[in-house]
N, C-alpha and C positions, 0 to 999 in steps of 0.2 A: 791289270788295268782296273782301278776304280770304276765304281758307277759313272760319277761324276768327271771323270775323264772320258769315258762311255759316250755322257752326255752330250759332253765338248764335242763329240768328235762327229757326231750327229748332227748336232746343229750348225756345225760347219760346212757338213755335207750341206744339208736341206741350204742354208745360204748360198752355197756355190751353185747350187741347181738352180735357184731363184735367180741369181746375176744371170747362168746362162741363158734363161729361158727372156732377161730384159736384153741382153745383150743381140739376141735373133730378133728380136721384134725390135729392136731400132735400128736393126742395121741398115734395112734400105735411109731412114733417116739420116745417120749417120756418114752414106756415102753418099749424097746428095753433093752435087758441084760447086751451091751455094750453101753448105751446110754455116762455115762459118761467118759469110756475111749477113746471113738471116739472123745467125747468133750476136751478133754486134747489134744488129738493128734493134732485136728484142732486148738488148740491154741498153740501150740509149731509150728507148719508149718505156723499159721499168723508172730509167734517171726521170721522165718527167711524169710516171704514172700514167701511163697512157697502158692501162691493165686493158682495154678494146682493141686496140689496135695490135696488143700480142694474142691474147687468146679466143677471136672471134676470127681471127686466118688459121682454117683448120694445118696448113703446112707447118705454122707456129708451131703447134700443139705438138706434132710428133718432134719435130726441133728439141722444143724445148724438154720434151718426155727424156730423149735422148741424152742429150746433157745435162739435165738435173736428176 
């Protein structure tokens, strides 16, 4: 194995631990009963730039943490 295959293989480590470590912390978001009509809303309020009315509702916030 090269270094640099070495490397590769590391940093794909470290990446998949970083996904797991988002993917636990949104998951209560994630399974939220409203999760995707919250998501609709926040993208009809990006259409008219109503940047307040998404990210000053902290429920937004993990919402959107979640899917972006």
């Amino acid at each position: 194995m090269s270094a640099s295959s070495i490397s590769e293989a590391g940093s794909a480590d470290q990446q998949q631990r970083i996904l797991n470590v988002l993917r636990m912390a949104c998951a209560e978001a994630i399974r939220r009963p409203d999760f995707a009509e919250r998501l609709q809303d926040m993208k009809q309020k990006f259409y008219v730039r109503d940047f307040d009315g998404i990210f000053l509702d902290p429920t937004n916030l993990s919402v959107y943490t979640a899917q972006y």
